[in-house]
C-alpha positions in Angstrom: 5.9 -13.9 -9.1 7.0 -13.9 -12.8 9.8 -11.7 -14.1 9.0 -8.3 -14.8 10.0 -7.4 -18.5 12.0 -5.1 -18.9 9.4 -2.5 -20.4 7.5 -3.0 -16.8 10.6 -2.2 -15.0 11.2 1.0 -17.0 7.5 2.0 -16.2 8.0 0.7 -12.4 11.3 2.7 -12.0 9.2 6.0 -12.1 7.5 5.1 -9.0 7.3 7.2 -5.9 4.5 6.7 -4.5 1.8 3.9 -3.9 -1.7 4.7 -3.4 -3.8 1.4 -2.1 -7.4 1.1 -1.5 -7.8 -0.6 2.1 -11.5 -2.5 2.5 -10.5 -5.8 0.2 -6.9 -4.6 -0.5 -5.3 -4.2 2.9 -7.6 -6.1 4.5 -9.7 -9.2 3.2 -13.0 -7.1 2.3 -14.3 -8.2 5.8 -16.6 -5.9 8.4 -17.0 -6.7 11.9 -18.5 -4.7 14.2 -18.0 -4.6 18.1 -20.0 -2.0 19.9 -20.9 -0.4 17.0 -17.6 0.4 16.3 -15.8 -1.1 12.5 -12.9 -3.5 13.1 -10.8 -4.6 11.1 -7.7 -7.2 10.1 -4.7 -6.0 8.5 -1.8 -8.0 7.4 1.5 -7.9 9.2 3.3 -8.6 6.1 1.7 -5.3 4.6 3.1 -3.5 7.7 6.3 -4.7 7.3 5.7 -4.2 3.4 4.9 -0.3 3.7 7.2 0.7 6.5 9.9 -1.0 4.2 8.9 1.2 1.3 8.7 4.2 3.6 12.3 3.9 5.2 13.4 3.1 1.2 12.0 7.2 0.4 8.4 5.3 -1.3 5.2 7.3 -0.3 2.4 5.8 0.6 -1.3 7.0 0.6 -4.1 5.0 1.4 -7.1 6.0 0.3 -10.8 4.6 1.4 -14.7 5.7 0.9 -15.0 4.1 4.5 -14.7 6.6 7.7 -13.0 4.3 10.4 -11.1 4.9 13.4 -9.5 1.4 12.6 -8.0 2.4 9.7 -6.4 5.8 11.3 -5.5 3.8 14.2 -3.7 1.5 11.9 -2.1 4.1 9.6 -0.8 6.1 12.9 0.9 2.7 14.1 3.0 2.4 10.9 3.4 6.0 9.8 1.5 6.6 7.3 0.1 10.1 7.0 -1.4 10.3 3.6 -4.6 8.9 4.9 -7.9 9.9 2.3 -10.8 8.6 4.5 -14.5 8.8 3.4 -13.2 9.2 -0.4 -16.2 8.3 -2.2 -14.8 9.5 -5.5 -11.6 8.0 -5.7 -10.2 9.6 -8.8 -10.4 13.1 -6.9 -8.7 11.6 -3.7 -5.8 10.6 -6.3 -5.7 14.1 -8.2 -5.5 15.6 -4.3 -2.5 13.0 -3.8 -0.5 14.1 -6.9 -1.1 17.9 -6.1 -0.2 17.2 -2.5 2.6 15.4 -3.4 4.0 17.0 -6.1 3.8 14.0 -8.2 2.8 13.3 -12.2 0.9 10.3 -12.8 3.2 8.2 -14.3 4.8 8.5 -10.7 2.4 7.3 -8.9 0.9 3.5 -8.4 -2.2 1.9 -7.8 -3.2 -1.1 -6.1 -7.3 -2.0 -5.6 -9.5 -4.7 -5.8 -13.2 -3.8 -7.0 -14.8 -1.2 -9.3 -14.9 1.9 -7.5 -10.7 1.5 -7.9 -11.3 2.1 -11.5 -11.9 5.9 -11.5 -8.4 5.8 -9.4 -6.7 3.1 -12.0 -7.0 6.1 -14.4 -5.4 8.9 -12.1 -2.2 5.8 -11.7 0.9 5.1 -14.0 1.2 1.5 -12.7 -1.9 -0.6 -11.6 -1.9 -3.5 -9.5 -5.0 -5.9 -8.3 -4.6 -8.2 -5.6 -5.6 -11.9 -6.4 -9.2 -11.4 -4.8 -10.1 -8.9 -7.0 -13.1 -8.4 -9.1 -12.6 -9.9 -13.3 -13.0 -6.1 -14.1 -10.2 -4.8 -12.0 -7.8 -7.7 -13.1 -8.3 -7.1 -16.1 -7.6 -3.3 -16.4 -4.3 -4.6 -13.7 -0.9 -3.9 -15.2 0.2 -6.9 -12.8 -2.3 -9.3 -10.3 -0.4 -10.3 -7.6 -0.4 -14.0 -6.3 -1.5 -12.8 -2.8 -5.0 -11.6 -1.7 -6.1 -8.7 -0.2 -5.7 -9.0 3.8 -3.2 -11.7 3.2 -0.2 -10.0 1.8 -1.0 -8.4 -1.8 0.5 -4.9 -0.8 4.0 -6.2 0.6 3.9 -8.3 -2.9 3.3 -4.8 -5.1 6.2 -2.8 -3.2 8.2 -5.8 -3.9 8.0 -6.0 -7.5 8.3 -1.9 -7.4 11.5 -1.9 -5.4 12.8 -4.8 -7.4 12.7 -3.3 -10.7 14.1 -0.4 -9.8 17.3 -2.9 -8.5 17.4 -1.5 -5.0 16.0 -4.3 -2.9 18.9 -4.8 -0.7 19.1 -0.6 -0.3 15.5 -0.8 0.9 15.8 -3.8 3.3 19.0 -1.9 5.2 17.3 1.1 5.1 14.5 -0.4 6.8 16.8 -2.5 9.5 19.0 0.7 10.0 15.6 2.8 11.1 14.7 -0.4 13.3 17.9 -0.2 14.5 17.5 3.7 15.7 13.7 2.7 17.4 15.6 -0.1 19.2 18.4 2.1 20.4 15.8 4.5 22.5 13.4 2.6 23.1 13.7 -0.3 26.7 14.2 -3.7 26.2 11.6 -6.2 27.1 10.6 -6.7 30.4 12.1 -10.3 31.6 9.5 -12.7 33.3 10.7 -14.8 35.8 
């Protein structure tokens, strides 16, 4: 990714929270069903990604006009608890994540990758598109990241946020210090002879 000038960073450095649309964005856009239940594919390196930013004091909210257990499944696995499912209307999904949060706009960033992000690019201080998204999203994108949806573009955004604010290496021990404590009381793996 390109440097991020130093106007960006002072925009960036408000940041507290990171609301992402999930269908194109945390996944690759792609529906498969089994049973006639949704699946989906999420990224490891946006798990990692988020429960970085979370053990670094971001928020995260995900936010979705889909109704899935796969995407509460997935949210319970890493953490996450600002889940907005079946959010048709994005922009009033992100004016219920400011209230419930506590947070002004200029606080809070988007990342999403096809029109019905726009209403919620309006409701967000920061924008970001992953590389997969529609010309329209791009081009109303404060930054596109290099990375597609499903393939890393949300790890890449909290990146660049934690970055500009200069407190990448305070986010990567707080993250390794909260592994740490899981390890500590949790059993080792089971050897196999």
């Amino acid at each position: 990714m390109e440097p991020v000038e130093e106007s960006t960073k002072e925009r960036l450095s408000r940041i507290k929270l990171l609301a992402m649309d999930v269908d194109g964005t945390l996944t690759d856009g792609a529906m498969l069903f089994l049973n006639g239940e949704q699946m989906k594919a999420f990224s490891v390196y946006d798990g990692l990604g988020i429960r970085l930013a979370m053990s670094y004091g971001m928020k995260i909210a995900w936010v979705t006009g889909n109704l899935t257990s796969a995407v509460a499944d997935r949210a319970r696995t890493l953490g996450v608890d600002a889940v907005y499912q079946n959010a048709r209307y994005k922009s009033e999904a992100m004016d219920r994540i400011a209230t419930d949060h506590g947070l002004s706009k200029d606080e809070i960033a988007y990342i999403g990758d096809d029109l019905n992000d726009l209403p919620a690019f309006d409701r967000a201080g920061f924008c970001f598109a992953p590389a997969n998204a529609v010309e329209e999203v791009k081009k109303r994108a404060d930054i596109v990241t290099q990375r597609r949806g499903g393939e890393g573009a949300v790890r890449e955004a909290i990146e660049v946020i934690v970055k500009a604010k200069g407190d990448w290496d305070k986010a990567i021990a707080a993250f390794l210090e909260e592994l740490a404590k899981e390890e500590s009381g949790k059993p080792g793996p089971e050897a196999v002879a």
